[in-house]
GUZAVEX-133090 format. One record per residue (C-alpha): residue number from 1; residue in one letter; chain; x, y, z. Coordinates in Angstrom, 2 decimals, padded with zeros to 5 digits. Layout:
{NUM,"a","A",{X,Y,Z}}
...
END
This chain:
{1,"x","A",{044.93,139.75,114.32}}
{2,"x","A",{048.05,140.46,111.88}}
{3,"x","A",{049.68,138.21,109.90}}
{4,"x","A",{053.25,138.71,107.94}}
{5,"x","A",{052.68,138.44,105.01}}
{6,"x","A",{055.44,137.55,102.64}}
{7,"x","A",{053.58,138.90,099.77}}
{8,"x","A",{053.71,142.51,100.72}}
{9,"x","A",{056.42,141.74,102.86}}
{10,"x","A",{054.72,143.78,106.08}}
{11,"x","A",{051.95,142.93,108.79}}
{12,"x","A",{048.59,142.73,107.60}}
{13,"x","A",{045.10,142.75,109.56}}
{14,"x","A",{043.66,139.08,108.96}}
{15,"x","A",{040.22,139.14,107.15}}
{16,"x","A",{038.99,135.81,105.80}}
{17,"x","A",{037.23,135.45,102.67}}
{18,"x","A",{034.17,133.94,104.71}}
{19,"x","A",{033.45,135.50,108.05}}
{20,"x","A",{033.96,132.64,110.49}}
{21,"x","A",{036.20,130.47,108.06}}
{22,"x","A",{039.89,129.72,107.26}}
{23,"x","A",{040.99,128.26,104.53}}
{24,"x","A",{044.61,127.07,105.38}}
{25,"x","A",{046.97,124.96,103.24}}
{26,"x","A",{050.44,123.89,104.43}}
{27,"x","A",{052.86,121.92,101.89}}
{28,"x","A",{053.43,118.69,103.68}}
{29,"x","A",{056.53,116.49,103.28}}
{30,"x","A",{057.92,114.73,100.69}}
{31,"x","A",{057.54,110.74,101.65}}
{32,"x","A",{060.87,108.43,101.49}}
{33,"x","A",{061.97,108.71,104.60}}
{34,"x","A",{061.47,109.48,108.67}}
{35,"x","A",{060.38,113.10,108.89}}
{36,"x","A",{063.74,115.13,110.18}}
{37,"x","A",{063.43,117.99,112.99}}
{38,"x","A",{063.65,120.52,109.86}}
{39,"x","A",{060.11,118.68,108.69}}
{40,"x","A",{058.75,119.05,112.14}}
{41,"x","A",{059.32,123.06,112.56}}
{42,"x","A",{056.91,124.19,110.22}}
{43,"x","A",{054.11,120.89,110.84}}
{44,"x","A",{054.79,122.29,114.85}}
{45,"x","A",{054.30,125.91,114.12}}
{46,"x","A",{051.14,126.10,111.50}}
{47,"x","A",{049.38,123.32,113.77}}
{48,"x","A",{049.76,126.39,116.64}}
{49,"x","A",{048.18,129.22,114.30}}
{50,"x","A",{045.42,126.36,113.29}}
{51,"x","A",{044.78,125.69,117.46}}
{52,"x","A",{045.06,129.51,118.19}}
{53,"x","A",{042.22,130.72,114.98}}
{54,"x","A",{039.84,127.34,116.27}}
{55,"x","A",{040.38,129.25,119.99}}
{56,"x","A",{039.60,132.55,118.73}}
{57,"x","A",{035.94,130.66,117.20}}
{58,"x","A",{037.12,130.27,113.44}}
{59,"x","A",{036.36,127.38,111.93}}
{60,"x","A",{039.67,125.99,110.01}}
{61,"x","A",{039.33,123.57,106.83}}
{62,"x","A",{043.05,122.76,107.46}}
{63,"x","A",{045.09,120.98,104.13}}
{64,"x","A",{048.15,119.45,104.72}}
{65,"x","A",{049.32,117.12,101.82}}
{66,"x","A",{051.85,113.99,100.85}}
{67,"x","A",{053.99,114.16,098.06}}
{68,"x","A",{054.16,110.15,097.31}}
{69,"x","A",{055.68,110.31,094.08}}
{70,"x","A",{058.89,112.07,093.62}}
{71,"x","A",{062.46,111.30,092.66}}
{72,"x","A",{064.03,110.01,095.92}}
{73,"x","A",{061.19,107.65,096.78}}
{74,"x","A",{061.45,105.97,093.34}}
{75,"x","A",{065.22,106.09,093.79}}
{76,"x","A",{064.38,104.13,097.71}}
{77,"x","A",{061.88,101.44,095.73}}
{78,"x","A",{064.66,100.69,093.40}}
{79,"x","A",{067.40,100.12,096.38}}
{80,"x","A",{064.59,097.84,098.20}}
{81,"x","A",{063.31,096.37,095.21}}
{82,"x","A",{060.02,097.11,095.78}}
{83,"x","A",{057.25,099.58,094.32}}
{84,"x","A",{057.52,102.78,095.07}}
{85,"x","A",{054.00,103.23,096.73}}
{86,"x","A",{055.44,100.77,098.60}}
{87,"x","A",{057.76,103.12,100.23}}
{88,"x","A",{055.18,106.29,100.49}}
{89,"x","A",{052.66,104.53,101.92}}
{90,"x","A",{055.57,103.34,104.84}}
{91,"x","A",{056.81,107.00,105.26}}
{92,"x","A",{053.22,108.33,105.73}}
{93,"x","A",{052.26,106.19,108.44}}
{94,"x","A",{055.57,106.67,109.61}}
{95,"x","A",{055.56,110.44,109.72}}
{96,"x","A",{051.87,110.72,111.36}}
{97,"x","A",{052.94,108.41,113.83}}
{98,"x","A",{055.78,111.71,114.90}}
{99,"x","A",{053.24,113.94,114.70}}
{100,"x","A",{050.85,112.43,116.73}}
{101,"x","A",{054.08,112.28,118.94}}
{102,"x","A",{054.80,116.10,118.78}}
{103,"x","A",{050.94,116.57,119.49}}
{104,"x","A",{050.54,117.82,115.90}}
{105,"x","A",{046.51,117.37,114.72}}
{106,"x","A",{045.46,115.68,111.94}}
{107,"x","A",{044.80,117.95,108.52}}
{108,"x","A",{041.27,118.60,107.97}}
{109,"x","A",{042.54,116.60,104.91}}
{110,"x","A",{045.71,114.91,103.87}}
{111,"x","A",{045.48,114.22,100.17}}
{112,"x","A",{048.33,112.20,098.34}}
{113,"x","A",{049.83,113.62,095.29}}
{114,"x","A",{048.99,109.95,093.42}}
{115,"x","A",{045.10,110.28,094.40}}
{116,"x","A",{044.89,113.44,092.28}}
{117,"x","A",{045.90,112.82,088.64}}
{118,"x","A",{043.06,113.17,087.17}}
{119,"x","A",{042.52,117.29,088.73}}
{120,"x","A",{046.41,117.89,087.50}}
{121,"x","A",{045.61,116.47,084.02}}
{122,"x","A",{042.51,119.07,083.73}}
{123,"x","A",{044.53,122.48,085.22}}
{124,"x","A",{047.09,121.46,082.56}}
{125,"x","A",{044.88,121.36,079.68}}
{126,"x","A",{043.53,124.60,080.84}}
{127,"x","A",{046.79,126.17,080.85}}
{128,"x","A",{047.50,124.71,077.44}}
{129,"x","A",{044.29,125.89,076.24}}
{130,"x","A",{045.04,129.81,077.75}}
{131,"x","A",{048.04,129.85,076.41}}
{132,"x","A",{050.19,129.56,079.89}}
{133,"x","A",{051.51,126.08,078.80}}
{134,"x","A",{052.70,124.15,075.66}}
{135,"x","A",{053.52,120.51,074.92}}
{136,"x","A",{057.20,119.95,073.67}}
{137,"x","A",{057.93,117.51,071.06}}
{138,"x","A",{058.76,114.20,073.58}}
{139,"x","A",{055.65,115.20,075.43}}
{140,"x","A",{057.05,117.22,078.61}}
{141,"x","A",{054.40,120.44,078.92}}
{142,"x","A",{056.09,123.47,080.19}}
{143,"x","A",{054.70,126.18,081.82}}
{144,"x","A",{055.11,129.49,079.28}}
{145,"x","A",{056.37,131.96,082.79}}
{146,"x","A",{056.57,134.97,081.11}}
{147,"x","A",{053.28,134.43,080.06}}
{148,"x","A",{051.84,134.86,083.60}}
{149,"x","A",{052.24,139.21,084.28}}
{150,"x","A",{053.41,138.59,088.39}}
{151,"x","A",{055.51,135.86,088.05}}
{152,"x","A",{057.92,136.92,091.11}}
{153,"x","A",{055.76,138.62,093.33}}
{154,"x","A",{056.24,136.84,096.04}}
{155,"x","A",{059.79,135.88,096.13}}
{156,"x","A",{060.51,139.37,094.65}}
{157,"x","A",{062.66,138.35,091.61}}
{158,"x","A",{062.90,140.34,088.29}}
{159,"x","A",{062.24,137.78,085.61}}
{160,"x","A",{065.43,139.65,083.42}}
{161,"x","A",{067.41,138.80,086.64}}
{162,"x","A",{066.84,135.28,087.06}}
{163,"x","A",{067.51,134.90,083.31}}
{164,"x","A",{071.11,137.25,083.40}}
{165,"x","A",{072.86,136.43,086.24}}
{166,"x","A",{070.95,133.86,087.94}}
{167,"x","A",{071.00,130.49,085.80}}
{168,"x","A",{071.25,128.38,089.57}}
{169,"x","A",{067.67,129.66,090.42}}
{170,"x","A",{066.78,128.30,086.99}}
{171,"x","A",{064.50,125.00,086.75}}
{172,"x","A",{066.74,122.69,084.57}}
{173,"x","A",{066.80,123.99,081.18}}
{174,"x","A",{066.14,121.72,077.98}}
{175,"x","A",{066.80,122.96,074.58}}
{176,"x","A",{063.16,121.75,073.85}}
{177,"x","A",{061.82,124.86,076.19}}
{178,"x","A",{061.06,128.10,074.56}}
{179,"x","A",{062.35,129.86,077.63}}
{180,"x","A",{064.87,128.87,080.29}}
{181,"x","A",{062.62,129.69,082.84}}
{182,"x","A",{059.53,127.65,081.69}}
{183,"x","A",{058.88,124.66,084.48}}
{184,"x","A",{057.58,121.41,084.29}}
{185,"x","A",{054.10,121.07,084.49}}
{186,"x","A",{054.10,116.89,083.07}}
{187,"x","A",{057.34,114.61,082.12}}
{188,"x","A",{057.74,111.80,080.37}}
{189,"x","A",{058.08,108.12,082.32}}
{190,"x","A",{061.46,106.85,082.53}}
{191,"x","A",{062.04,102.92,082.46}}
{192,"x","A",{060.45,101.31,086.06}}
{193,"x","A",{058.74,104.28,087.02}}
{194,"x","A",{055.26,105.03,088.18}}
{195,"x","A",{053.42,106.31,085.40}}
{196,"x","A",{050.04,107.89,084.42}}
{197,"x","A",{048.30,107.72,080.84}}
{198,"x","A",{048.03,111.92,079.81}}
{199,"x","A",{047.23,113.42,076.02}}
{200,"x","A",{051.13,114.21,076.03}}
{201,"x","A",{052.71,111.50,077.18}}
{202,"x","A",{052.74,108.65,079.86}}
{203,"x","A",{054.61,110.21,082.51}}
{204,"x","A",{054.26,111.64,085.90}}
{205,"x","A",{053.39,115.30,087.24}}
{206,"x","A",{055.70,118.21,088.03}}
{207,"x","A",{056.12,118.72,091.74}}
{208,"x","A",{054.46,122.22,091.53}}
{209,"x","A",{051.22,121.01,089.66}}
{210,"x","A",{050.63,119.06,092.81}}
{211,"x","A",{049.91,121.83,095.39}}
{212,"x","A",{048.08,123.99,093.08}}
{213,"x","A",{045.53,121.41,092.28}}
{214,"x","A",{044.96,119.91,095.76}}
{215,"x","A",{044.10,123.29,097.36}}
{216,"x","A",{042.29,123.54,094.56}}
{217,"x","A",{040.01,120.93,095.17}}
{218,"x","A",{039.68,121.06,098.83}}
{219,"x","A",{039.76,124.44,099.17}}
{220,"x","A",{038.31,126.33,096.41}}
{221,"x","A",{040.06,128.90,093.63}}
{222,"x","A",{040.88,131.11,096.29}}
{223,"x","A",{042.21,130.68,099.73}}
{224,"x","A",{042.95,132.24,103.21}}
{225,"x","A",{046.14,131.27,104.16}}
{226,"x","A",{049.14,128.96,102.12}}
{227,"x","A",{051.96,127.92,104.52}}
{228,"x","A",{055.50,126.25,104.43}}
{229,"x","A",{059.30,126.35,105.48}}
{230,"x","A",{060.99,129.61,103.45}}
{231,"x","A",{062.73,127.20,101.57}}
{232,"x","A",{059.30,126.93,099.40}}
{233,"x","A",{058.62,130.27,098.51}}
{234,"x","A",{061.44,130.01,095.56}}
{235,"x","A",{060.55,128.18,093.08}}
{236,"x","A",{057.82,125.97,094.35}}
{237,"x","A",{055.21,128.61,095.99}}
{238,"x","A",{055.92,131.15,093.35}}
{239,"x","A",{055.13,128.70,090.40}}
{240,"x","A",{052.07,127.63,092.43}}
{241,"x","A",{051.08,131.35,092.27}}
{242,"x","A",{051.35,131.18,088.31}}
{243,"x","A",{049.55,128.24,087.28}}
{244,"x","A",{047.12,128.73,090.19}}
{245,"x","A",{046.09,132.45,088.67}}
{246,"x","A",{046.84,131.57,085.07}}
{247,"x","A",{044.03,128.60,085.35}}
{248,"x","A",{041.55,130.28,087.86}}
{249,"x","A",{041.92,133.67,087.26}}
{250,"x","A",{041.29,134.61,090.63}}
{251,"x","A",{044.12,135.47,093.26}}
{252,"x","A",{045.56,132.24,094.87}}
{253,"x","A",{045.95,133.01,098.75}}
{254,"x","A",{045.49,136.26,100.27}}
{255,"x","A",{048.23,135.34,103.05}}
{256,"x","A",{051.53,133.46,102.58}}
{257,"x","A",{053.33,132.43,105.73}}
{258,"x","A",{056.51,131.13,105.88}}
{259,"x","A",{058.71,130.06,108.89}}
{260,"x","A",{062.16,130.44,108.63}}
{261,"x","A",{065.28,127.45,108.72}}
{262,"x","A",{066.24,125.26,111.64}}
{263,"x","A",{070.62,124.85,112.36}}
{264,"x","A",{072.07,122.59,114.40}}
{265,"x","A",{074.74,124.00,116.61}}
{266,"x","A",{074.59,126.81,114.60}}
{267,"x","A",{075.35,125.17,111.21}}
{268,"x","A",{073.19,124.07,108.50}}
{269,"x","A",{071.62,120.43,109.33}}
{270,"x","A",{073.25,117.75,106.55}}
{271,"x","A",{073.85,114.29,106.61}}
{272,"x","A",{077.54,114.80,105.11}}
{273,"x","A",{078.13,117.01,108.36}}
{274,"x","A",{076.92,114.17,110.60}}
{275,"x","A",{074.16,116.94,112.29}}
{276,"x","A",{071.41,115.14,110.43}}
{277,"x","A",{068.55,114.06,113.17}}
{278,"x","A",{064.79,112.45,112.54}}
{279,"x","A",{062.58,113.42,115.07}}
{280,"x","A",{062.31,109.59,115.80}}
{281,"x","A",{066.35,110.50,116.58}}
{282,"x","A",{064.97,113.53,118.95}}
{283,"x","A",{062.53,111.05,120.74}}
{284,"x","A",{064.75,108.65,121.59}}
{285,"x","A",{066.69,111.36,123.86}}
{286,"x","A",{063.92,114.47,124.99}}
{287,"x","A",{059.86,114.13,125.44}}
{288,"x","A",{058.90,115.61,122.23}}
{289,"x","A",{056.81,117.98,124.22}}
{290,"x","A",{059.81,119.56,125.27}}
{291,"x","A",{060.89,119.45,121.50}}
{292,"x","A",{057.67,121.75,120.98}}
{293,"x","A",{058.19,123.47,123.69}}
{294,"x","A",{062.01,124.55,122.17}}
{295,"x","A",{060.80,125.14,118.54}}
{296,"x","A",{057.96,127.46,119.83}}
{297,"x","A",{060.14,129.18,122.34}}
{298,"x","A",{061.81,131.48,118.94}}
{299,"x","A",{059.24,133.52,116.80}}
{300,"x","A",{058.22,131.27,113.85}}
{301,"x","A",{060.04,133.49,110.97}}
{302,"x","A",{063.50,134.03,113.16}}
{303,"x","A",{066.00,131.48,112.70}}
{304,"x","A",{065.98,128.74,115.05}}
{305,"x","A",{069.18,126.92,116.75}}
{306,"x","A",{068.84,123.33,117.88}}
{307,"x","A",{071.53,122.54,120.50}}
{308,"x","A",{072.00,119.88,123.92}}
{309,"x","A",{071.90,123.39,125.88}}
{310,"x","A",{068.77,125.21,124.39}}
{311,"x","A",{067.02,121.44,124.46}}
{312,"x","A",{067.71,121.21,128.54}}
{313,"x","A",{066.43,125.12,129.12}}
{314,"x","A",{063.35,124.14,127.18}}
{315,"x","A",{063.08,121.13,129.12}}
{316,"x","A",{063.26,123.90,132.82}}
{317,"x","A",{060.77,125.84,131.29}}
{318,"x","A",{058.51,123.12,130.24}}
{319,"x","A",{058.87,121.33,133.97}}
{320,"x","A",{058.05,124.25,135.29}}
{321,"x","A",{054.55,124.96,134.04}}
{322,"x","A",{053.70,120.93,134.42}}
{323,"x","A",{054.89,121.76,138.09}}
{324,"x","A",{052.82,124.31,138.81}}
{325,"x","A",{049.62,122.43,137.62}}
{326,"x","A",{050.78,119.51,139.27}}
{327,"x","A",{050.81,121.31,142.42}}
{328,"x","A",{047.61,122.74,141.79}}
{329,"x","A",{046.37,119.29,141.08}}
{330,"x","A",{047.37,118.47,144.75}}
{331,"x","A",{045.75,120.89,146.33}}
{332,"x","A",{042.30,120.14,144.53}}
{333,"x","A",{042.45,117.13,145.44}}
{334,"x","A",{043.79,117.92,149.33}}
{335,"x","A",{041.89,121.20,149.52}}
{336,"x","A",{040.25,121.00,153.56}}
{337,"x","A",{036.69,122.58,152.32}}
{338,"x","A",{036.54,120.03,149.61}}
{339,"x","A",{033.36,120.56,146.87}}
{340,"x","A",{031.79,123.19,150.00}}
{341,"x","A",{035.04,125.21,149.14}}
{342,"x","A",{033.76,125.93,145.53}}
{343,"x","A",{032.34,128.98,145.77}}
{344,"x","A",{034.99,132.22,144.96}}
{345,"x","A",{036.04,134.41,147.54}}
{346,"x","A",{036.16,138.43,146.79}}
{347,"x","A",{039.75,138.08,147.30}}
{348,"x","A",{040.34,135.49,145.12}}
{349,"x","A",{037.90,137.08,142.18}}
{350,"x","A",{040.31,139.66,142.91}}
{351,"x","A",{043.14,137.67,141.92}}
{352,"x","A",{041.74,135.80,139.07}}
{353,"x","A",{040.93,139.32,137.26}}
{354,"x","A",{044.48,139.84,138.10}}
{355,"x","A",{045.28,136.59,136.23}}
{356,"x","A",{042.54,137.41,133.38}}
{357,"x","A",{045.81,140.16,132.62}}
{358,"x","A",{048.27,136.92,131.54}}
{359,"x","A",{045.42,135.54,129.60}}
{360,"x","A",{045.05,139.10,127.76}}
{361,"x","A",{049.05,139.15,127.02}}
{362,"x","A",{049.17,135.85,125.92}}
{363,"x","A",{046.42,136.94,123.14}}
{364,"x","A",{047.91,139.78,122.39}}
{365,"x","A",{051.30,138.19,121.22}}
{366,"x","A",{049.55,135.50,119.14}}
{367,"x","A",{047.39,138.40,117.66}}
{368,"x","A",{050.64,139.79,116.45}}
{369,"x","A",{051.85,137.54,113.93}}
{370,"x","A",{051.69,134.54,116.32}}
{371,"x","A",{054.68,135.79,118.75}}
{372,"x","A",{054.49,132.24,120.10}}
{373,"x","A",{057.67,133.35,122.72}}
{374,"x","A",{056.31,136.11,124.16}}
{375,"x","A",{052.69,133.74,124.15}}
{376,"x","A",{054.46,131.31,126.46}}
{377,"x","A",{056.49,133.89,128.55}}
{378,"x","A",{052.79,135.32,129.38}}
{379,"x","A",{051.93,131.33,130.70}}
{380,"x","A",{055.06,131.49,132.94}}
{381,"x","A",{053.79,134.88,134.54}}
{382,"x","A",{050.52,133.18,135.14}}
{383,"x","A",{052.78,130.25,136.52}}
{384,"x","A",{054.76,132.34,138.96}}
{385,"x","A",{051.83,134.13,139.52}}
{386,"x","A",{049.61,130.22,140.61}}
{387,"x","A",{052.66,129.45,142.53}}
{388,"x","A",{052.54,132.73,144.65}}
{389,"x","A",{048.52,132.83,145.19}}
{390,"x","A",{047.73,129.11,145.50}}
{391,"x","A",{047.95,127.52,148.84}}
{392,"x","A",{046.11,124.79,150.82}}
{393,"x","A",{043.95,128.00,152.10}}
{394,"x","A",{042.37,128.68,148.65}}
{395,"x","A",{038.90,127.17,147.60}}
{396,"x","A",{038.60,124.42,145.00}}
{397,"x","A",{036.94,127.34,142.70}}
{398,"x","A",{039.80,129.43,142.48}}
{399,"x","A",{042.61,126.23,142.33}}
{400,"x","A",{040.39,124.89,139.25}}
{401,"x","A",{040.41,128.18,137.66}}
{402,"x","A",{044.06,129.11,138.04}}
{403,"x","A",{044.65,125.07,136.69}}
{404,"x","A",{042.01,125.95,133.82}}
{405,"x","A",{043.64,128.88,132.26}}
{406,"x","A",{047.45,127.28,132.26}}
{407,"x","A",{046.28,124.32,130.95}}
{408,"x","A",{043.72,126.42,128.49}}
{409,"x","A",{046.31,128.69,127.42}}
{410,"x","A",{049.43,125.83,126.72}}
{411,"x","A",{047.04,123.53,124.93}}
{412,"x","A",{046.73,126.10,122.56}}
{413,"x","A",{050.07,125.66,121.80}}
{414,"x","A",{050.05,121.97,122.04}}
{415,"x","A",{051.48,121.80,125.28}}
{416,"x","A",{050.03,118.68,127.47}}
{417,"x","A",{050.60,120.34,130.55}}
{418,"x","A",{048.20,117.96,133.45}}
{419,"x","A",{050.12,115.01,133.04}}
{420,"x","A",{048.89,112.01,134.88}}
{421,"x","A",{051.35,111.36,137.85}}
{422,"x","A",{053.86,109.25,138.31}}
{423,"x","A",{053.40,106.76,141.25}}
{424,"x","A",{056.17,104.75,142.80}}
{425,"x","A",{056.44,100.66,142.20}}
{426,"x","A",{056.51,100.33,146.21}}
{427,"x","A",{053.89,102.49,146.44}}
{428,"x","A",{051.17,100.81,144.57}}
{429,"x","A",{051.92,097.38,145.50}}
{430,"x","A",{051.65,098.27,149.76}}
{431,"x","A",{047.89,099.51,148.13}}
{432,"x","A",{047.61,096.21,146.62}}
{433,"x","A",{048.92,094.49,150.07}}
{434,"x","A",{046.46,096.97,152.00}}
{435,"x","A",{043.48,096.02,149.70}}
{436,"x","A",{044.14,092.48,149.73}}
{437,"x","A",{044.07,092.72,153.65}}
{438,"x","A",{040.42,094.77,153.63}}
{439,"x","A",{039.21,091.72,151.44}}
{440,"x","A",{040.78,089.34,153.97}}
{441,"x","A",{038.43,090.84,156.49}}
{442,"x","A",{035.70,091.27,153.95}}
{443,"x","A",{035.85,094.66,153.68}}
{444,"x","A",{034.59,094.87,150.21}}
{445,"x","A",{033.84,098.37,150.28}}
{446,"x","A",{037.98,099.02,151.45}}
{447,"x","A",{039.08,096.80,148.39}}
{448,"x","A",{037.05,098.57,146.10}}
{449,"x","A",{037.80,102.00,146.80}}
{450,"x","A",{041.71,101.19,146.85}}
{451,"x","A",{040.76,099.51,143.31}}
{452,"x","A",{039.26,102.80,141.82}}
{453,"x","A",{042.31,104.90,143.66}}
{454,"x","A",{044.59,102.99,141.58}}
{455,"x","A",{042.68,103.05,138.51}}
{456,"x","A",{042.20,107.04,138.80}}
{457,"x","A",{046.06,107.17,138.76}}
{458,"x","A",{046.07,104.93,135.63}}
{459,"x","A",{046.66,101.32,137.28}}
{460,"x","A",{044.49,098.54,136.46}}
{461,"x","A",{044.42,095.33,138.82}}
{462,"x","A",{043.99,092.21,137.59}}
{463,"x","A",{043.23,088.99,140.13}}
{464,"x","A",{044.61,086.03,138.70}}
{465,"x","A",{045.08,082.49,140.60}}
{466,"x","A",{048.57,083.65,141.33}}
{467,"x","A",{047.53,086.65,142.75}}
{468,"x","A",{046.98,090.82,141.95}}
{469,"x","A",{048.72,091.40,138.93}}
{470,"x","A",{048.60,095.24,137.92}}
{471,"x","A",{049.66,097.04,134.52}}
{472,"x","A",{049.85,101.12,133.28}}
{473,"x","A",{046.56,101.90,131.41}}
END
């Protein structure tokens, strides 16, 4: 398996620090507000390398945090007049709510920035105490950068650059800092602000402190794999790189993945442009499975364009693999030799070697760097290839097979793919009308098996004094 890594900036073969075991953190979103569909790209994307190394037998301790205390939710308490936990604690159950709508798993662990004071506090004494931090007079600590030997190695800036020419890439510099480039590692409170008791000051942590400490604790010094939009890899990952290795002294991820930006219509997505959507706004018009379906139809570090067009050809291509299993469902269930027809014919072992080639492709994309487009062209090959072998002739063993290895294969991307089906209005209340006829003539048996047909296709009947009500499970 190769990874890009943007460390070296090439391919490298994927070897964990524990045979067996990933360590994988991914910088989760900042809370004061519905997740937007640039949040969702890289939440979609790292959730498919998670599914894909749990496939290939690895077990993943996947981290996936909440900022909850940051500039623009205090600035959202203030408008609402409210406490700004308050607002975090809102936006989180907010934003899980989308990704349990995008089919997005739960972290291993989702720590909160607030919940882990008391780890940031100790990693900045340690820096103070190496030498890698210092306390200004109004109690702000700064991080001492050109104290740390690879600061820029993975954004690939020369320190004497950013310095010369560069003063925009700079963290906003204070006269108080002995360097422009030192960062904020601790600031003082401001009036009506969260605040934490520290040796320096009352105040609140940097934003980078945050990530270094809670893969720190739920990880260990060292991890496998540290994730994020591209957007993070200057300043935020590269100052997690220096105070992570300036406190541990041990190397902070081996792998850093990043996925590349999201336009709308070809142009940056901004509110002032009016091309701003939540994914709440993406819901309201497309099955967010088709919205996964779009954002993995690009590799994960190629730009991505979010248009009406590109939406309704992801929407084809995702109706046509729920198709073809929804076919396949119908011939299980219609198949003339029934359970009998179970056992696989030579032709058909045949075939499904011939089908064991898809599986092999699909791999083999995913194995390179996670080439999630050329992963699901491999499950419409399969498709085409279901739709051309399948017929009411095959045994049930085959049709389960075929069915098994589409739906195998787009669940690893986090495709639901066997949808229940659809059943008309008219059609299930003539079953009600023809079960309340079998219990007419007390045909109890009748009424009960058109019960459990219903219930199979997710209706539930309830007899009430005025009559067979029924509802969607």
């Amino acid at each position: 398996m190769k990874i890009y890594n943007t460390l070296s900036k090439r391919k490298e073969e994927f070897i964990p620090l524990e045979e067996g075991k990933v360590k994988m953190y991914v910088c989760g979103p900042t809370v004061y507000n519905l997740i937007h569909i640039g949040n969702a790209r890289p939440m979609i994307v790292f959730d498919t390398v998670r599914r894909y190394m749990e496939h290939k037998g690895y077990e993943v301790n996947f981290v996936s945090n909440f900022t909850d205390v940051d500039d623009k939710i205090i600035k959202k308490a203030v408008e609402e007049g409210v406490d700004s936990s308050v607002i975090s604690e809102r936006y989180i159950e907010e934003c899980k709510k989308d990704m349990e709508a995008m089919n997005v798993r739960p972290a291993t662990t989702h720590p909160k920035a607030t919940q882990e004071i008391d780890g940031m506090l100790e990693m900045i004494e340690t820096l103070i105490r190496k030498g890698h931090a210092y306390a200004a007079q109004d109690g702000t600590v700064y991080f001492r950068t050109r104290s740390f030997q690879g600061y820029g190695k993975l954004s690939h800036k020369n320190l004497d650059d950013l310095q010369g020419g560069n003063r925009s890439l700079l963290v906003t510099g204070e006269d108080q800092k002995e360097d422009p480039l030192d960062f904020v590692l601790w600031k003082p409170k401001k009036e009506g602000e969260p605040y934490w008791e520290a040796p320096w000051c009352d105040g609140r942590p940097g934003w980078h402190i945050e990530c270094s400490v809670m893969s720190k604790k739920y990880l260990g010094d060292e991890i496998d794999i540290h994730a994020g939009g591209e957007d993070l890899v200057f300043p935020h990952h590269e100052n997690e790189i220096a105070q992570s290795e300036a406190a541990n002294e041990r190397p902070f991820s081996r792998y850093w993945m990043h996925n590349a930006f999201l336009n709308i219509d070809n142009r940056k997505m901004s509110k002032s442009v009016g091309n701003f959507f939540t994914v709440r706004d993406i819901g309201k018009r497309y099955d967010l499975q088709v919205f996964r379906f779009f954002m993995l139809s690009a590799h994960y570090r190629s730009p991505l364009n979010f248009s009406a067009e590109l939406m309704e050809a992801a929407a084809n291509g995702y109706d046509r693999i729920v198709t073809s299993v929804s076919n396949l469902n119908y011939l299980i269930r219609n198949v003339s030799g029934g359970e009998d027809g179970a056992e696989i014919s030579g032709r058909e072992e045949e075939l499904l070697k011939e089908a064991e080639g898809f599986a092999r492709k699909f791999d083999e994309a995913m194995e390179d760097d996670f080439n999630t487009a050329d992963a699901i062209a491999a499950i419409f090959e399969l498709v085409k290839f279901a739709n051309t072998n399948a017929s009411s002739a095959s045994g049930i063993g085959f049709l389960k097979a075929l069915k098994d290895e589409i739906v195998t294969l787009s669940d690893i991307c986090g495709l639901i793919v066997d949808k229940k089906e659809e059943i008309l209005d008219s059609e299930i209340e003539a079953l009600i009308d023809e079960r309340q006829a079998a219990r007419k003539e007390k045909n109890f048996k009748q009424a009960d098996e058109i019960r459990n047909q219903l219930l199979e296709r997710g209706i539930v009947l309830e007899d009430t004094r005025e009559g067979v009500k029924w509802k969607r499970a």
